[in-house]
ZAPA-511484 format. One line per 8 residues: number of its first residue (from 1); for each residue x, y, z of N, C-alpha, C, CB. Coordinates in nm, 3 decimals. Glycine has a CB too. Example, Ala and Ser with C-alpha at 12.3 -4.5 7.8 and 13.67 -1.06 7.14 Angstrom:
BEGIN
1 = 1.319 -0.569 0.780 1.230 -0.450 0.780 1.320 -0.330 0.780 1.131 -0.447 0.905 ~ 1.285 -0.225 0.708 1.367 -0.106 0.714 1.290 0.003 0.787 1.408 -0.060 0.572
# end
This chain:
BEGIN
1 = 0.890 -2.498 0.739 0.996 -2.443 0.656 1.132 -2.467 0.721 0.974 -2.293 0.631 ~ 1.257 -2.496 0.641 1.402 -2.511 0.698 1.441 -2.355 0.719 1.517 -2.598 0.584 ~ 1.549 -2.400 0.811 1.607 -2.234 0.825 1.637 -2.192 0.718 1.731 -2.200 0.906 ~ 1.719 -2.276 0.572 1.756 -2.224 0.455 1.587 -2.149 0.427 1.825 -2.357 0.336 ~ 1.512 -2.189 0.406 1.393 -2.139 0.341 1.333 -2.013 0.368 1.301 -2.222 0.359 ~ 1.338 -2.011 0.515 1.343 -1.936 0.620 1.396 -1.785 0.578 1.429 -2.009 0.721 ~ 1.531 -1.787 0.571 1.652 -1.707 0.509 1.610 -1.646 0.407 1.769 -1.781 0.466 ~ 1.577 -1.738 0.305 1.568 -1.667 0.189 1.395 -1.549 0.168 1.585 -1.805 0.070
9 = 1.294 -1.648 0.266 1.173 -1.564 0.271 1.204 -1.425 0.353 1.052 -1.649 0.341 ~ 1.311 -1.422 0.434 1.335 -1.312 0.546 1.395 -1.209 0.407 1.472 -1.363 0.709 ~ 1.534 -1.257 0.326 1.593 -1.209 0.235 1.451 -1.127 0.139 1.688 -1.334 0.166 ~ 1.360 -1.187 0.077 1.306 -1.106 0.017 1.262 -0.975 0.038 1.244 -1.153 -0.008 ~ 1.227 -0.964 0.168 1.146 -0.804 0.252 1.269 -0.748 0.271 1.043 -0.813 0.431 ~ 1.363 -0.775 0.346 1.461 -0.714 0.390 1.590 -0.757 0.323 1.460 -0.727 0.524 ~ 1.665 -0.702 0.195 1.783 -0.788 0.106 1.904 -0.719 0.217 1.805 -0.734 -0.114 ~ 2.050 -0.805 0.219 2.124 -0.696 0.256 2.177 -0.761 0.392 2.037 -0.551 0.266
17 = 2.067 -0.837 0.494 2.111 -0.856 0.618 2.200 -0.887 0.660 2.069 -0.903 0.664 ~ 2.310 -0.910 0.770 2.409 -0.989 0.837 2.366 -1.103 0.880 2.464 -0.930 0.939 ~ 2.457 -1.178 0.864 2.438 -1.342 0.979 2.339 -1.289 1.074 2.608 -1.408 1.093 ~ 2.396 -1.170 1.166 2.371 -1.167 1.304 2.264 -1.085 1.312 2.480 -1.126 1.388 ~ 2.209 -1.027 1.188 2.035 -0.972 1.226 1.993 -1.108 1.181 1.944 -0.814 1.121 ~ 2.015 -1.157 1.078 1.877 -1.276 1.019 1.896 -1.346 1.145 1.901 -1.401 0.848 ~ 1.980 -1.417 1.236 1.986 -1.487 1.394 1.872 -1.359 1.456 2.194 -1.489 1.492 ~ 1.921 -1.289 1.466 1.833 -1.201 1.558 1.685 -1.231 1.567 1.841 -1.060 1.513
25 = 1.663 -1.213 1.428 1.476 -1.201 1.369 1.444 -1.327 1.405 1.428 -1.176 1.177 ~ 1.533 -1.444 1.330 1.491 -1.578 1.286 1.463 -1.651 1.446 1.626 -1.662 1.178 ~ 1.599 -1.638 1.484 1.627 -1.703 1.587 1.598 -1.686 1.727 1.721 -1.709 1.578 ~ 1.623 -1.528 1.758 1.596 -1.468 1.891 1.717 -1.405 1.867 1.571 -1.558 2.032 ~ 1.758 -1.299 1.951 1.831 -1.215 1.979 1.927 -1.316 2.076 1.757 -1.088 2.032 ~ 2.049 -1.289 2.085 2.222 -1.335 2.117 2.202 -1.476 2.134 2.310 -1.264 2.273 ~ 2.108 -1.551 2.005 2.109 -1.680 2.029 2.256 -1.729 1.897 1.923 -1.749 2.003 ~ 2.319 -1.868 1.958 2.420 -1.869 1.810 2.388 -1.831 1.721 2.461 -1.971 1.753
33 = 2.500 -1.787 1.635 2.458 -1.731 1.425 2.498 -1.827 1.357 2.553 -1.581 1.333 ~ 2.580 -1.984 1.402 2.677 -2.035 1.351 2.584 -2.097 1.277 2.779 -2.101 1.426 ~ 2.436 -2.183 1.270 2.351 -2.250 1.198 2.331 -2.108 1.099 2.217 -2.324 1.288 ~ 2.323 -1.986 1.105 2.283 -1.905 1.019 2.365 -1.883 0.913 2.257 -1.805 1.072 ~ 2.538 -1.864 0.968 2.645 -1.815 0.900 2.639 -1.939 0.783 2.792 -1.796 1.000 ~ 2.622 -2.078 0.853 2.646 -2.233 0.781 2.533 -2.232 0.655 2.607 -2.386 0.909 ~ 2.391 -2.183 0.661 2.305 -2.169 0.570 2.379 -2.054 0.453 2.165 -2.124 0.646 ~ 2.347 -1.930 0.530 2.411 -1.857 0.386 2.539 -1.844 0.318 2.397 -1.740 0.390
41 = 2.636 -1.918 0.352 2.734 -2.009 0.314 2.706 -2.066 0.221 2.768 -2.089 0.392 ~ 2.623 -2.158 0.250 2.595 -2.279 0.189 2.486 -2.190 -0.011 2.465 -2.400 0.354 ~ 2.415 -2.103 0.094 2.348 -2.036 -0.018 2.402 -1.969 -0.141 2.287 -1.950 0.032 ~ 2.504 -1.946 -0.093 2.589 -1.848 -0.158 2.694 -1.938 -0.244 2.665 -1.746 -0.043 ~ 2.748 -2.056 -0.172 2.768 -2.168 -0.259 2.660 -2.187 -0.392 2.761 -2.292 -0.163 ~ 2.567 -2.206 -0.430 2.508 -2.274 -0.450 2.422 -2.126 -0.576 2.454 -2.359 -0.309 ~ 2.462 -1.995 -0.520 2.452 -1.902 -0.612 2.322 -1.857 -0.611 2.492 -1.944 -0.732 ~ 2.273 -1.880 -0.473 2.164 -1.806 -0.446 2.122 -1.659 -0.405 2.130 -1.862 -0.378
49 = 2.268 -1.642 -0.305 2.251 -1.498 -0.241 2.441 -1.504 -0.296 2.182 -1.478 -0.015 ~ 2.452 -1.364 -0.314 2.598 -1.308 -0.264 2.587 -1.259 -0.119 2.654 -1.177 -0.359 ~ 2.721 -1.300 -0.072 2.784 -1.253 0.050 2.907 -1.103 0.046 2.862 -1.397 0.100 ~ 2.806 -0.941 0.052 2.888 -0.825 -0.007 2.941 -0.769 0.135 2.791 -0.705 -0.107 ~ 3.053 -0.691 0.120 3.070 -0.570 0.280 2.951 -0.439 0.207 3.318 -0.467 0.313 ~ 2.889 -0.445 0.313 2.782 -0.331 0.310 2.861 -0.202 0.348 2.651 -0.358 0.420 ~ 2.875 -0.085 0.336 2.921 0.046 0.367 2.949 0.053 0.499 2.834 0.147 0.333 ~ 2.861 -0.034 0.588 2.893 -0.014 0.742 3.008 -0.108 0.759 2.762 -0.053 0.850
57 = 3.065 -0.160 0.662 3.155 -0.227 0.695 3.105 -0.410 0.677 3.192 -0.165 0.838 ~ 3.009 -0.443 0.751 2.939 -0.534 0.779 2.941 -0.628 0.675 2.826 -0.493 0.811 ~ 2.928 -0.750 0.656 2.882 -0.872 0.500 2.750 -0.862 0.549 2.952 -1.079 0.482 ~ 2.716 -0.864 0.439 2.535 -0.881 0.447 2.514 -0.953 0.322 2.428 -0.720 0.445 ~ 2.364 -1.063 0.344 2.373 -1.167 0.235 2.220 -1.087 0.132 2.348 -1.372 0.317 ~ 2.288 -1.117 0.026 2.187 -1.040 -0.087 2.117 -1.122 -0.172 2.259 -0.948 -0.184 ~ 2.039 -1.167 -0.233 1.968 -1.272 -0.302 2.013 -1.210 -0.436 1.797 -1.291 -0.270 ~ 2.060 -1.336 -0.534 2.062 -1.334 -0.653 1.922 -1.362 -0.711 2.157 -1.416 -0.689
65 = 1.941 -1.341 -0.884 1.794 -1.376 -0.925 1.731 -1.503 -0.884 1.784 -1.377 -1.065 ~ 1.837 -1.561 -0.885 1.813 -1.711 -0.802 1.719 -1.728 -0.751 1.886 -1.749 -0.704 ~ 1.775 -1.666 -0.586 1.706 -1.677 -0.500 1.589 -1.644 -0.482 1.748 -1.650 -0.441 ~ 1.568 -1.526 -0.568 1.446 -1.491 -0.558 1.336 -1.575 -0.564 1.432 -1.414 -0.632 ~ 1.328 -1.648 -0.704 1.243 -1.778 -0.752 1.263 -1.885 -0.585 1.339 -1.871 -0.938 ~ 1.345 -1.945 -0.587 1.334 -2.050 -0.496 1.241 -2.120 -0.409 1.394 -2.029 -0.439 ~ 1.203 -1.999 -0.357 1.067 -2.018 -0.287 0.939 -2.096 -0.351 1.020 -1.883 -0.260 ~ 0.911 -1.973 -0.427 0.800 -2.049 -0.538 0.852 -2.158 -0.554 0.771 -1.990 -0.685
73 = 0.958 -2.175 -0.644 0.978 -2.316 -0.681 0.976 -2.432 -0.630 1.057 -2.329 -0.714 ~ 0.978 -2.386 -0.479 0.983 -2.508 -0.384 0.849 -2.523 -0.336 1.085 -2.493 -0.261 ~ 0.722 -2.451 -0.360 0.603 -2.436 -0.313 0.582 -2.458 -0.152 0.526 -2.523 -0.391 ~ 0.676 -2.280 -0.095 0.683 -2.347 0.062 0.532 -2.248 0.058 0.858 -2.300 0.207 ~ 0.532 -2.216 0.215 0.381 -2.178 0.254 0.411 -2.062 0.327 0.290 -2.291 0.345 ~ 0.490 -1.935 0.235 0.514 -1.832 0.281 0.412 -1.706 0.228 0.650 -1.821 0.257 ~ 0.268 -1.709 0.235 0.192 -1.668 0.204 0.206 -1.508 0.208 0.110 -1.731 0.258 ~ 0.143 -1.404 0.094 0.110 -1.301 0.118 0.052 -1.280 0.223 0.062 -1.265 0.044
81 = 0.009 -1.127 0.334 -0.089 -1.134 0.379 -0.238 -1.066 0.344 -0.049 -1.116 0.469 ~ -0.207 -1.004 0.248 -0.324 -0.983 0.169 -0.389 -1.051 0.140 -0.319 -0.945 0.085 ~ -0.536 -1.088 0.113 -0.629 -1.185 0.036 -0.624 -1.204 -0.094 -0.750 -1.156 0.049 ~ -0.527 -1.338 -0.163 -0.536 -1.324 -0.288 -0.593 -1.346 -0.412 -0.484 -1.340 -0.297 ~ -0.773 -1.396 -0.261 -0.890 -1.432 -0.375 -0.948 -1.281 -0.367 -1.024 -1.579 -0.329 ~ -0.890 -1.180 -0.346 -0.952 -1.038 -0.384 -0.975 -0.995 -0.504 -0.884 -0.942 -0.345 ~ -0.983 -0.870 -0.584 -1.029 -0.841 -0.680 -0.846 -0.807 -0.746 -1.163 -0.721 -0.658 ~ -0.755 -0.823 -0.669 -0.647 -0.773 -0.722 -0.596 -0.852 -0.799 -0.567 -0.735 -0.645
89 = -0.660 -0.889 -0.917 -0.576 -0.963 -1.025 -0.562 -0.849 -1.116 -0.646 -1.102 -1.098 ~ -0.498 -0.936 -1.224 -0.429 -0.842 -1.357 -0.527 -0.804 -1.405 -0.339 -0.904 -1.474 ~ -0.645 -0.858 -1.454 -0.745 -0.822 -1.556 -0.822 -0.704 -1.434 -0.855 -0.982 -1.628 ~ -0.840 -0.718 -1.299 -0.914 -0.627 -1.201 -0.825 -0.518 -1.232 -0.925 -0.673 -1.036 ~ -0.687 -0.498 -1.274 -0.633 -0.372 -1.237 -0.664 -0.340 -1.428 -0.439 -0.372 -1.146 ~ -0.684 -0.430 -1.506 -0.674 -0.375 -1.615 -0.817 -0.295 -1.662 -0.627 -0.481 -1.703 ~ -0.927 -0.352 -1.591 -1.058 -0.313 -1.585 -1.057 -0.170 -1.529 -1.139 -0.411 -1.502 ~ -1.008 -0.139 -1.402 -0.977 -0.029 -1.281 -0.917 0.106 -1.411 -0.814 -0.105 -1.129
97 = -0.787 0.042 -1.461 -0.733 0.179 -1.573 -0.814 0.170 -1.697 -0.554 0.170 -1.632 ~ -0.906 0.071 -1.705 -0.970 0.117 -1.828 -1.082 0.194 -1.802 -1.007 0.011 -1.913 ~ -1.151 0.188 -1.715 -1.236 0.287 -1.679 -1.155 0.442 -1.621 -1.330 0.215 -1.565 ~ -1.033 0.420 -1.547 -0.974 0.568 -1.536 -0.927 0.641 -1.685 -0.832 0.559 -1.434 ~ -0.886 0.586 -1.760 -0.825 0.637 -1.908 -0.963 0.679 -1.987 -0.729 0.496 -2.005 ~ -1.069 0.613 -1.947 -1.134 0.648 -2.029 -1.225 0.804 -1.969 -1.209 0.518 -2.067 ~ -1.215 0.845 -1.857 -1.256 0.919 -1.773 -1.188 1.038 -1.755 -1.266 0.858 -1.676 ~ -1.010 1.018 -1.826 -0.948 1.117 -1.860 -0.928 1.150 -2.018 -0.839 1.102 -1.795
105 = -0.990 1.082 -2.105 -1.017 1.163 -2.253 -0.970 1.023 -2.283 -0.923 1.329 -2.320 ~ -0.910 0.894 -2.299 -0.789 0.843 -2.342 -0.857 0.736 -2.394 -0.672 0.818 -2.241 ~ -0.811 0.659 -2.514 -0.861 0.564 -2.603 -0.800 0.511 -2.583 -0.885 0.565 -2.713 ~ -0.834 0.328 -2.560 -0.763 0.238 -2.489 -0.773 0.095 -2.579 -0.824 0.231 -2.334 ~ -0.639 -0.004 -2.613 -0.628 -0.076 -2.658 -0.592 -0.174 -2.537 -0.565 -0.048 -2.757 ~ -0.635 -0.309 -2.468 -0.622 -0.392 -2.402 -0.584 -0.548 -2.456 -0.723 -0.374 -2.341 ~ -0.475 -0.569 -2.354 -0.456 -0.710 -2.371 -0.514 -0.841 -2.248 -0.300 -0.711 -2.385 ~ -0.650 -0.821 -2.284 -0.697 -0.932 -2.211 -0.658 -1.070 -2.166 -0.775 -0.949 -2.256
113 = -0.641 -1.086 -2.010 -0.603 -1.225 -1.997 -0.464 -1.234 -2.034 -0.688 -1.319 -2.080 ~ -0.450 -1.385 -2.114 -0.268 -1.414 -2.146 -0.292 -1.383 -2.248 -0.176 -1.559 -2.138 ~ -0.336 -1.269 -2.357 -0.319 -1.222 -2.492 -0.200 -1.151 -2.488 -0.430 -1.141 -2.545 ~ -0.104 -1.211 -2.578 0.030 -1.141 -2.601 0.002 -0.990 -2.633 0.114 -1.212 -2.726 ~ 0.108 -0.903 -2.599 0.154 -0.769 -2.666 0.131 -0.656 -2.514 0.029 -0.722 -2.835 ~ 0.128 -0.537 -2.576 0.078 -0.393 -2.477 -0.018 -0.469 -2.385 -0.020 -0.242 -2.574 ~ 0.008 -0.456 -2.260 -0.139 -0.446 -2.192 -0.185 -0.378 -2.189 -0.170 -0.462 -2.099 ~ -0.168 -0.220 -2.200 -0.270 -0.101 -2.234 -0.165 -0.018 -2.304 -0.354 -0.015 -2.094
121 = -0.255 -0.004 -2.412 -0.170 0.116 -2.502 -0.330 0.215 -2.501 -0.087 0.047 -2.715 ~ -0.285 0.339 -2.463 -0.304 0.442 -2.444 -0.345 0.542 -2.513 -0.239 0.460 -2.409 ~ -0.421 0.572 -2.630 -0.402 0.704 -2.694 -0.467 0.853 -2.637 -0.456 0.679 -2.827 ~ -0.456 0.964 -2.661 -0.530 1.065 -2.624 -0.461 1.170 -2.710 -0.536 1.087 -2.470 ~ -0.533 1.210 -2.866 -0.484 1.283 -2.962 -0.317 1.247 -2.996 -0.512 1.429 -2.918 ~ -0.201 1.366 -2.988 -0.112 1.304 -2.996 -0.038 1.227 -2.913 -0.068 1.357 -3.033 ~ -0.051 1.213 -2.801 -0.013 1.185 -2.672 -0.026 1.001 -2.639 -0.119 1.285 -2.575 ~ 0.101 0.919 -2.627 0.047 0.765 -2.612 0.107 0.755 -2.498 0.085 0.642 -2.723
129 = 0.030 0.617 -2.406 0.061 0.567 -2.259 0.062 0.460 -2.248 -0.011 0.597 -2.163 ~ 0.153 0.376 -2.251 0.179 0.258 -2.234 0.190 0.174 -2.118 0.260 0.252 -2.282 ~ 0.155 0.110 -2.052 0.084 0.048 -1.927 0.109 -0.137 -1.920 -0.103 0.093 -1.945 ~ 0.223 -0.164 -1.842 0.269 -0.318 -1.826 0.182 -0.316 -1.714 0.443 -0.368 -1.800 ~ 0.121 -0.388 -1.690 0.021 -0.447 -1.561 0.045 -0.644 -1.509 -0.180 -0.422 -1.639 ~ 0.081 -0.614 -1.351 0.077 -0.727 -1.269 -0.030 -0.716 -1.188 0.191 -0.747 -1.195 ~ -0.087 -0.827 -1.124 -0.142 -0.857 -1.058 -0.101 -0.902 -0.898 -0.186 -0.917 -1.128 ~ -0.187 -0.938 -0.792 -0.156 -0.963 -0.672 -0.069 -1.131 -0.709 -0.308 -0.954 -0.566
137 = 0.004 -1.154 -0.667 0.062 -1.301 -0.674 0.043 -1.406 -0.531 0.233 -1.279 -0.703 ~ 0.057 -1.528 -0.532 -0.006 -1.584 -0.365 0.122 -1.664 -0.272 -0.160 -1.732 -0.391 ~ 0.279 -1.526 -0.306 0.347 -1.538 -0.227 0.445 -1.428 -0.269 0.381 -1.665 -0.210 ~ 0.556 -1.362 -0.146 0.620 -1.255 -0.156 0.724 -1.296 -0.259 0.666 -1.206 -0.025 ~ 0.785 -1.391 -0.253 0.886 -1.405 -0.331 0.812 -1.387 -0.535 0.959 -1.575 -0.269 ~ 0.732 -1.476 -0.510 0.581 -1.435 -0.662 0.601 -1.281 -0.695 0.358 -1.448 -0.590 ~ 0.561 -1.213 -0.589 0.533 -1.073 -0.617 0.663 -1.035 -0.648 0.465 -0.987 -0.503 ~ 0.795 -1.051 -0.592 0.927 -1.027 -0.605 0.950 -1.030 -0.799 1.017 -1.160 -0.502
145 = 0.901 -1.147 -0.861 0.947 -1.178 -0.952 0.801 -1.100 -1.047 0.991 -1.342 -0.947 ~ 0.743 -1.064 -1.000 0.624 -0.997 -1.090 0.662 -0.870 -1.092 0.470 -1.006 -1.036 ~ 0.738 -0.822 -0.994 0.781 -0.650 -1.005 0.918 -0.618 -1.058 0.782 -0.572 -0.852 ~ 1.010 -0.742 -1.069 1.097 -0.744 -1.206 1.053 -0.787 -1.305 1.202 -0.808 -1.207 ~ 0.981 -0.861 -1.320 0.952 -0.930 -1.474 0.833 -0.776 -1.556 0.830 -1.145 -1.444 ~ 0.764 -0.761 -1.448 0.675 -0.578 -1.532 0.760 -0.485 -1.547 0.550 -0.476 -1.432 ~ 0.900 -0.486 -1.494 1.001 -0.366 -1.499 1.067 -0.365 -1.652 1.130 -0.386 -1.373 ~ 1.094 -0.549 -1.682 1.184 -0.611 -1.815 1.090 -0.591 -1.916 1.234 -0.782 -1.811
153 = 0.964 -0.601 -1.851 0.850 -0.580 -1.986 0.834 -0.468 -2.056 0.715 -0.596 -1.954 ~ 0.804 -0.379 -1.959 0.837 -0.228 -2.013 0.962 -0.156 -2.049 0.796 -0.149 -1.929 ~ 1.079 -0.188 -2.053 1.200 -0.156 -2.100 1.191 -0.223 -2.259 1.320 -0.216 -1.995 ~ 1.180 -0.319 -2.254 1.166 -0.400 -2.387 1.064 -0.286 -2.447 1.096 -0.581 -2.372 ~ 0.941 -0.252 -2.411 0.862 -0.145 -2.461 0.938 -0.045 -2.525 0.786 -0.087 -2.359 ~ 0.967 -0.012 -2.481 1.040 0.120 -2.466 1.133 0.141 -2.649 1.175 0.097 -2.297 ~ 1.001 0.160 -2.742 1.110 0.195 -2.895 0.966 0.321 -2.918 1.141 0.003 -3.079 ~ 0.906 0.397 -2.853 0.851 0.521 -2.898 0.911 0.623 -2.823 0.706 0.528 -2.888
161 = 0.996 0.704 -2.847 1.052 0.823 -2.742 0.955 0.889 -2.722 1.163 0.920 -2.782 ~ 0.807 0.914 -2.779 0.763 1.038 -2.742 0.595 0.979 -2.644 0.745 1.152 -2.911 ~ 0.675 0.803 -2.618 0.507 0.775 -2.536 0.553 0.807 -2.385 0.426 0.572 -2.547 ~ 0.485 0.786 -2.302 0.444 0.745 -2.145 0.477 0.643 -2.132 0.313 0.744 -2.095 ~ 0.546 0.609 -2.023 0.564 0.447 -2.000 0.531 0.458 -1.803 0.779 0.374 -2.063 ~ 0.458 0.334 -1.776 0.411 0.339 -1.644 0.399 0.122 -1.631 0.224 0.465 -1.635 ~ 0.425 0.149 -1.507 0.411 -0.007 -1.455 0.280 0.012 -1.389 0.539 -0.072 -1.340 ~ 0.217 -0.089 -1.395 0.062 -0.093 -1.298 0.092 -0.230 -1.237 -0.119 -0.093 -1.401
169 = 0.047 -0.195 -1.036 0.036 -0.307 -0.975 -0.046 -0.265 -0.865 0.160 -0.371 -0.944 ~ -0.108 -0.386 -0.778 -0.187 -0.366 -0.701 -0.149 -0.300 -0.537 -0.243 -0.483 -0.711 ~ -0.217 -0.218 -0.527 -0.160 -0.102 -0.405 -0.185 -0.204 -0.255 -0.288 0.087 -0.400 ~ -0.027 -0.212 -0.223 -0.030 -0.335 -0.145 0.100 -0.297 -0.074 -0.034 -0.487 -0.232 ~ 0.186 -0.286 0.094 0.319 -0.302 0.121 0.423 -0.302 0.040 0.331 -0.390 0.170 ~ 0.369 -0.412 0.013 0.536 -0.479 -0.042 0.564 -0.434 -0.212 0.535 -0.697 -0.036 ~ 0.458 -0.419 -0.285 0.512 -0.346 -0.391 0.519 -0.215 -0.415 0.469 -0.378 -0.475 ~ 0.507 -0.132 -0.317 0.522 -0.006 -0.266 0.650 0.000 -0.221 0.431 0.027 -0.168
177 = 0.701 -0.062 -0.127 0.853 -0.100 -0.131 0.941 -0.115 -0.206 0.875 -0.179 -0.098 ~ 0.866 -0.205 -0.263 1.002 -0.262 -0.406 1.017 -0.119 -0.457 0.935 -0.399 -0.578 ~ 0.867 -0.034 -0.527 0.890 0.057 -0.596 0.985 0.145 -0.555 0.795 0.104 -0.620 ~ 0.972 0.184 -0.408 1.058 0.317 -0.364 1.183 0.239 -0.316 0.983 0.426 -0.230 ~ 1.262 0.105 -0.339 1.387 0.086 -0.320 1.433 0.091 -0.479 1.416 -0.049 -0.232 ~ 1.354 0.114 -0.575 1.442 0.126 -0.694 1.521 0.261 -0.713 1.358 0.105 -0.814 ~ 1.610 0.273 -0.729 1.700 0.378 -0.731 1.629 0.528 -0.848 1.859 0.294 -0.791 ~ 1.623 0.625 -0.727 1.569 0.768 -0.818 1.654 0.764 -0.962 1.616 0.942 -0.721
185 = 1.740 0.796 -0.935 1.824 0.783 -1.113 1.751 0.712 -1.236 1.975 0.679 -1.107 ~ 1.728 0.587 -1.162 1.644 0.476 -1.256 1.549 0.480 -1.276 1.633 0.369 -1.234 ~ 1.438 0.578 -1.187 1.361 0.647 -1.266 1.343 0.757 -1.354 1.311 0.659 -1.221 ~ 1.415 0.809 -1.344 1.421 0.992 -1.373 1.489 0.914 -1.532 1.570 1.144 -1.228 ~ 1.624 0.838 -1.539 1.650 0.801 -1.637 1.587 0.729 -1.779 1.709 0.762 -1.592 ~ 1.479 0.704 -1.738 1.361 0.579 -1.766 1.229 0.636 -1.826 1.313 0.498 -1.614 ~ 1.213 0.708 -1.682 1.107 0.799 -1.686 0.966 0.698 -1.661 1.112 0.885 -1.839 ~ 0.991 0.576 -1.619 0.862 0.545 -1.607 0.839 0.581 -1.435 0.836 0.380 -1.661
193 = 0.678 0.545 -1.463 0.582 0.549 -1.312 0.527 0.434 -1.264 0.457 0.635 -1.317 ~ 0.469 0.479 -1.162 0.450 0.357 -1.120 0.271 0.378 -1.105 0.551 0.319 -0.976 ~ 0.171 0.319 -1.119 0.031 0.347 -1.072 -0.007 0.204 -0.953 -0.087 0.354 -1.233 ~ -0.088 0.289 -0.855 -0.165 0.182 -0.759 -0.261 0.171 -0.776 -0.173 0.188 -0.640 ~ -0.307 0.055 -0.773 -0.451 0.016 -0.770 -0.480 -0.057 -0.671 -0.494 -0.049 -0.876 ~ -0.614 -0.009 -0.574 -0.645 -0.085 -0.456 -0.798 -0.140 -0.489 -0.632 0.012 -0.314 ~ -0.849 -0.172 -0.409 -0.986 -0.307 -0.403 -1.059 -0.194 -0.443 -1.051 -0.410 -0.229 ~ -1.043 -0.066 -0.390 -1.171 0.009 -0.390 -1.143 0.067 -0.535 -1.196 0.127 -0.256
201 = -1.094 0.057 -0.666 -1.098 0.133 -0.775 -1.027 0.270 -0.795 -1.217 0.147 -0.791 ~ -0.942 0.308 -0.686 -0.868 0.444 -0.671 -0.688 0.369 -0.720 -0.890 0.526 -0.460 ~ -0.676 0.509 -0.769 -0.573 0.498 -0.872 -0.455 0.601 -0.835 -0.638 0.529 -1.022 ~ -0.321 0.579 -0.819 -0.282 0.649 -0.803 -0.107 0.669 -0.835 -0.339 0.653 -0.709 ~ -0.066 0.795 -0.891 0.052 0.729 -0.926 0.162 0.765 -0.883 0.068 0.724 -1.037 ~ 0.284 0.734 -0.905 0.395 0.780 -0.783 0.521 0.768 -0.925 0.420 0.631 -0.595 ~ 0.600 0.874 -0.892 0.736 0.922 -0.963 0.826 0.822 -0.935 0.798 1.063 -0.914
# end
């Protein structure tokens, strides 16, 4: 991988950094930043990351939607470390809530596979639950764009005021992260949840 590539895989886990941490991590500690400063420069040219003053004062480089993709797109070899021939695909997590919904009273409509529409619509008397479901992806920046693209899915959802709305993804680091860097407001405002699903069939959901 180039240092640009480098950058941007560091950018996904950690958004926000200075020249002089990504040198730190990338490079070693009080080694030059000037190859670092010259990359996200260049990135930021090019409308990948913005270059913001963070509150500490500091510029720290932030990935645009851009950047996010890049990776993938370039098919580098910045692998999950999870196993992503595990059971954590979309249809495994859609299997996992169809047996929990049905175990809590709830009548379940599924969108198998790439079948357009709800991936789980929900009923239980008057009460509906609507359920966007991702799967494990076989790189961070992948997963990056699977935990916005299930966020856009379910907003678009969003024309019954009186259903449930919940994102489903596989109980893993990094989308545990993403979830708890989304801003409380934006949930509480929203009102959706988030559910985990791990290898072993346990389910669990978080505000």
């Amino acid at each position: 991988m180039t240092l640009t590539d480098r950058i941007i895989t560091l950018l996904t886990e950690k958004d926000g950094l200075t020249d002089r941490e990504i040198t730190d991590i990338l490079l070693g500690k009080n080694n030059p930043q000037q190859s670092v400063n010259q990359a996200c420069r260049n990135l930021a040219n090019r409308g990948l990351l913005r270059r913001v003053v963070r509150k500490d004062g500091l510029i720290g480089n932030f990935l645009t939607d851009d950047g996010l993709v890049v990776n993938s797109a370039q098919g580098n070899d910045s692998k999950i470390t999870e196993n992503t021939d595990s059971k954590l695909k979309e249809d495994y997590i859609k299997e996992v809530l169809q047996a929990y919904l049905h175990s809590e009273g709830w009548e379940t409509q599924i969108a198998w596979g790439k079948t357009p529409g709800i991936d789980i619509n929900a009923i239980r008397g008057n009460e509906r639950w609507i359920i966007e479901v991702k799967g494990l992806g076989t790189s961070n920046p992948m997963n990056v764009n699977y935990f916005l693209g299930v966020l856009a899915e379910t907003l678009q959802r969003m024309e019954d005021p009186n259903a449930k709305y919940s994102i489903a993804l596989p109980d893993v680091k990094q989308f545990r992260n993403l979830w708890d860097r989304l801003p409380l407001l934006a949930k509480k405002r929203t009102g959706i949840t988030a559910l985990f699903i791990d290898e072993q069939g346990n389910v669990s959901e978080c505000l």
